[in-house]
C-alpha positions in Angstrom: -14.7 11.5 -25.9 -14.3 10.1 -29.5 -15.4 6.4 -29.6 -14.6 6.5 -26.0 -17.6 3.8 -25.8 -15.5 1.1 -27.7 -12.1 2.2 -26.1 -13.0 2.1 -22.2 -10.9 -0.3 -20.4 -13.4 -2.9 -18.9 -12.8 -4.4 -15.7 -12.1 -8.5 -15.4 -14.5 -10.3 -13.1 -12.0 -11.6 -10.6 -10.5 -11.6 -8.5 -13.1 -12.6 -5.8 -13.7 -10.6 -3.7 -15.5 -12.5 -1.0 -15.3 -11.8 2.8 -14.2 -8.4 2.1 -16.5 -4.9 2.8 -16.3 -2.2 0.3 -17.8 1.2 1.7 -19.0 4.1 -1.1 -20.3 7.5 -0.9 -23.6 7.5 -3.5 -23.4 3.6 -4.3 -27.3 3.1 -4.7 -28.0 5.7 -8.0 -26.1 6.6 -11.1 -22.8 5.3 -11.5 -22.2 4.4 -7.8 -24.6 1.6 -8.5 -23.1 -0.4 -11.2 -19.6 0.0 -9.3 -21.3 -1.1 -6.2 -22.9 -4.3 -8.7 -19.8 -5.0 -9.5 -18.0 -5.7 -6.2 -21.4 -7.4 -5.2 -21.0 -9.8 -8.2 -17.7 -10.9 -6.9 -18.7 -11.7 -3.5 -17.9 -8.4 -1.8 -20.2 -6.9 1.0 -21.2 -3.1 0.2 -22.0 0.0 2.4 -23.4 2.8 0.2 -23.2 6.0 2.4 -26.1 8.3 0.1 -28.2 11.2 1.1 -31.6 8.9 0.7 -31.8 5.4 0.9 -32.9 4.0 -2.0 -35.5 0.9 -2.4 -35.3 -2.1 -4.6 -31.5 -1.8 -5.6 -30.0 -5.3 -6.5 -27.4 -6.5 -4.0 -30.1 -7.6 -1.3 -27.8 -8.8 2.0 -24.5 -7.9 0.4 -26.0 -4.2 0.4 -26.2 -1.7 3.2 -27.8 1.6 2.9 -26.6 4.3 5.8 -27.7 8.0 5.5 -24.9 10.4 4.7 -25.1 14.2 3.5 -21.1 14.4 2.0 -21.9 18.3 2.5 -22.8 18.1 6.1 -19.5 17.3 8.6 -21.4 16.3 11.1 -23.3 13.8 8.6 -20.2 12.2 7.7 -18.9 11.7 11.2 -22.4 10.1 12.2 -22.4 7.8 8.9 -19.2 7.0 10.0 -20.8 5.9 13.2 -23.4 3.5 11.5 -21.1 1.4 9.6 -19.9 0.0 12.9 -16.5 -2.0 13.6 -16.5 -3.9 10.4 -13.8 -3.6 8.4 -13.1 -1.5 5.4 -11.0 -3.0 2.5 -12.0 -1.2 0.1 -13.2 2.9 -0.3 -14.5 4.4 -3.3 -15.3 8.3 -3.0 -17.8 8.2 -5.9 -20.1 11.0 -5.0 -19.5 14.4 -6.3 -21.8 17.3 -7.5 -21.5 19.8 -10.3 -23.7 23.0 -10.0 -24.3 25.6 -12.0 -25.1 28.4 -9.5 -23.4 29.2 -6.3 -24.8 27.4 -3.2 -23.0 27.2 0.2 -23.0 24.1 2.4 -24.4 23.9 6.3 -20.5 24.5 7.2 -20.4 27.5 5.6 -18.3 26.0 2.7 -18.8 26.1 -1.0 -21.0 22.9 -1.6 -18.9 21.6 -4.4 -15.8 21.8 -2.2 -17.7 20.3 0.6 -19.2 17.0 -1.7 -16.4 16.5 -3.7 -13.6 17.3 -1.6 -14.0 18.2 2.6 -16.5 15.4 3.2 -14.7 12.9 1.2 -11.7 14.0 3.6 -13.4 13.4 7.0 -14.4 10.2 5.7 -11.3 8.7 5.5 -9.7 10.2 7.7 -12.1 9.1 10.4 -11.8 5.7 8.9 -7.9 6.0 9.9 -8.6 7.2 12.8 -10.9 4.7 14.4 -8.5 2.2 13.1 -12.1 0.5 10.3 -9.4 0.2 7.6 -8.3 -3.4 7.1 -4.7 -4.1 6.1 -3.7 -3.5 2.8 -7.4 -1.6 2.2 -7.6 0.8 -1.0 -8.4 4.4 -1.2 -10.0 5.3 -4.6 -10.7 9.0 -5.3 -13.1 9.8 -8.6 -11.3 12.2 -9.9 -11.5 13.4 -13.9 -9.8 15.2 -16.7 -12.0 18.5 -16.2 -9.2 18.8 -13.5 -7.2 20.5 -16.4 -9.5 23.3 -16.2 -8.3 24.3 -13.0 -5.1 25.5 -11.4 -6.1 25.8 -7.4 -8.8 24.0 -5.3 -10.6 26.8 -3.4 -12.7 26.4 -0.1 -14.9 29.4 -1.4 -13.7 30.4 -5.0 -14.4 33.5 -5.5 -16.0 34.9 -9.5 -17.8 31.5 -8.9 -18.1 29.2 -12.6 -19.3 26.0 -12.7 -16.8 24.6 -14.8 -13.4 26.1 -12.9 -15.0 25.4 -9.5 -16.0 21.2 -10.3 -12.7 21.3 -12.5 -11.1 22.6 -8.9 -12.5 19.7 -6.9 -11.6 17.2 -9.1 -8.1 18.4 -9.3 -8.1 18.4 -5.7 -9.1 14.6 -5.4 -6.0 14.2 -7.3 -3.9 16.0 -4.4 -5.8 13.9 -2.3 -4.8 10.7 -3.3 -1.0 12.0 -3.9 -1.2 13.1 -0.1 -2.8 10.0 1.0 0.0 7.8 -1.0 2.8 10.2 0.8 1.2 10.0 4.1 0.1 7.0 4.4 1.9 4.2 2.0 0.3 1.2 4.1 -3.0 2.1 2.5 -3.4 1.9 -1.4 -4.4 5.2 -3.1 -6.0 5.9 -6.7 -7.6 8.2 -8.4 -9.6 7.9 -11.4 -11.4 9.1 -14.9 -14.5 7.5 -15.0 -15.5 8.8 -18.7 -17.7 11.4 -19.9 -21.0 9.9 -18.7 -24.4 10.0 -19.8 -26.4 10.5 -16.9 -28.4 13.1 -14.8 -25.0 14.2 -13.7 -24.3 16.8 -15.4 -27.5 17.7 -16.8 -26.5 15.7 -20.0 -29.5 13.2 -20.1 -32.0 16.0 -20.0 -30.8 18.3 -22.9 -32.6 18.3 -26.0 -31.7 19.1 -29.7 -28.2 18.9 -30.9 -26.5 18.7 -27.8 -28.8 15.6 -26.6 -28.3 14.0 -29.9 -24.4 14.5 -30.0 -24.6 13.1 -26.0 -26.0 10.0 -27.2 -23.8 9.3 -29.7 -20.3 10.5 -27.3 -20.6 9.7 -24.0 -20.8 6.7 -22.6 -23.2 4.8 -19.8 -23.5 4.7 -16.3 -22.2 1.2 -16.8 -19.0 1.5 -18.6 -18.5 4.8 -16.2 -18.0 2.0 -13.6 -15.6 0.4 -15.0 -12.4 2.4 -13.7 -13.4 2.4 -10.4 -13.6 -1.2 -10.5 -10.1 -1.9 -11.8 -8.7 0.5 -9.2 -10.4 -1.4 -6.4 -10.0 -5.3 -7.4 -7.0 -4.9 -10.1 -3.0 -5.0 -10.0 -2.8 -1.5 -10.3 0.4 0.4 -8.9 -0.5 3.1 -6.1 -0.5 6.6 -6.2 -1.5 6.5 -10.3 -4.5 7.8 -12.4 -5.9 5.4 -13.9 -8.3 7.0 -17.0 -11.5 4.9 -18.7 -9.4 4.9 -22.3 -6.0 5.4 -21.7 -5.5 3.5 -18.8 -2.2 4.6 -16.4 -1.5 7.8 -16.9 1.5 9.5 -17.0 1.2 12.8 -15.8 4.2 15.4 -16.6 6.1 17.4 -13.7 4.4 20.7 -14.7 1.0 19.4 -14.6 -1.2 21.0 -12.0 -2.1 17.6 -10.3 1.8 17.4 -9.9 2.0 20.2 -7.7 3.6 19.4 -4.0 3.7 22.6 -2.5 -0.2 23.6 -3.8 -1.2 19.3 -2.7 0.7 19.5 0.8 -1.5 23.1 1.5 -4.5 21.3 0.2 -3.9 18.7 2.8 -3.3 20.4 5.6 -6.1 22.6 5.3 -8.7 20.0 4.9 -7.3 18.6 8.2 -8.3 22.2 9.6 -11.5 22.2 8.7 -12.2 18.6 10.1 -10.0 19.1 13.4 -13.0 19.3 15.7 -14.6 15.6 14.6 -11.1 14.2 15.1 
């Protein structure tokens, strides 16, 4: 996190992106905002799939709001519905929760799992399936170096922590986009490290004392936590990499955990489980 502020990588404002439709999960709050400003200000149309629709968010016409509970299946496969047969060219899975207790999802699943990882799934994989992608469309997963905290991506971990659990999903977002680049090359695949963020996110803007004052002074806005979504979505950015805020492509060593085929090609195929009935 040191001076990570004056070393993220910021995205250039072309190309344009106009004509095109870029759909994200929790595009009208937080971080999902400025990305969602971002592709607005280069001409894009924007769906924001969020749990509430939010009022007075910039984008007017270029922005549509459509309901979506990312921890409900059946949420995701009617938002899915509601964005209609325009075309997707562009997918950022921005949405993600961090919790500090245990709480299970209406599908019986661990929420984190379910937000971060299962409903981010179903998305696209409906998306494929009803044929909404456009040709050469992107995939970008939000993914993040708390990953490394991690060695498995559980359905319902059990000994539940709120670090190894979000640091679970995040590494799975990584499998994700590593299956989606094996499975399906036609489609471009990222993941990404958005930063350490100051935000309501993970509790960070509403801490007090020390902690609070070291916050300020570390991590970074909601702004510059856009900033390597962007470049994944509009930038010449080889697929099937992560891409991180500061250090830009990474390059990941065959014994890292995100590395792992046989624990990503499990991943995969249970996730395609769970979501068989939608399909």
């Amino acid at each position: 996190m040191f001076r990570q502020g004056a070393r993220t990588r910021m995205c250039p404002p072309g190309p344009r992106l106009d004509g095109k439709t870029a759909l994200i999960t929790g595009g009208s709050a937080g971080v999902g905002e400025y990305v969602s400003r971002g592709l607005i200000a280069r001409g894009a149309k924007v769906v924001s799939l969020s749990r509430g629709i939010s009022q007075g968010k910039r984008g007017g016409s270029n922005l549509q709001q459509v309901k979506c509970d990312l921890s409900c299946l059946q949420s995701v496969a009617d938002a899915v519905g509601k964005v209609g047969n325009q075309k997707i060219d562009i997918l950022i899975c921005n949405s993600g929760v961090i919790l500090h207790d245990h709480k299970m999802a209406s599908d019986d699943i661990e929420m984190t799992f379910a937000v971060n990882v299962l409903g981010h799934h179903l998305l696209y994989r409906l998306l494929m399936e009803q044929g909404k992608f456009a040709e050469d469309a992107r995939i970008v997963m939000t993914s993040g170096d708390a990953y490394i905290m991690a060695q498995t991506c559980d359905v319902n971990p059990l000994n539940y922590s709120s670090n190894r659990v979000y640091g679970g999903s995040k590494l799975g977002n990584l499998w994700q986009m590593r299956e989606l680049t094996k499975r399906y090359p036609a489609l471009k695949s990222y993941a990404v490290h958005p930063g350490v963020i100051l935000s309501g996110f993970g509790g960070f803007a509403e801490q007090g004392g020390l902690r609070s004052w070291l916050a300020q002074r570390l991590l970074i806005s909601e702004e510059l936590g856009a900033q390597a979504a962007l470049i994944a979505a509009t930038q010449d950015v080889p697929s099937g990499t992560y891409w991180h805020n500061v250090w830009g492509l990474m390059d990941l060593p065959d014994g890292d955990a995100s590395m792992d085929q046989q624990k990503s090609a499990a991943l995969w195929n249970q996730l395609e489980q769970l979501t068989e009935a939608y399909f």
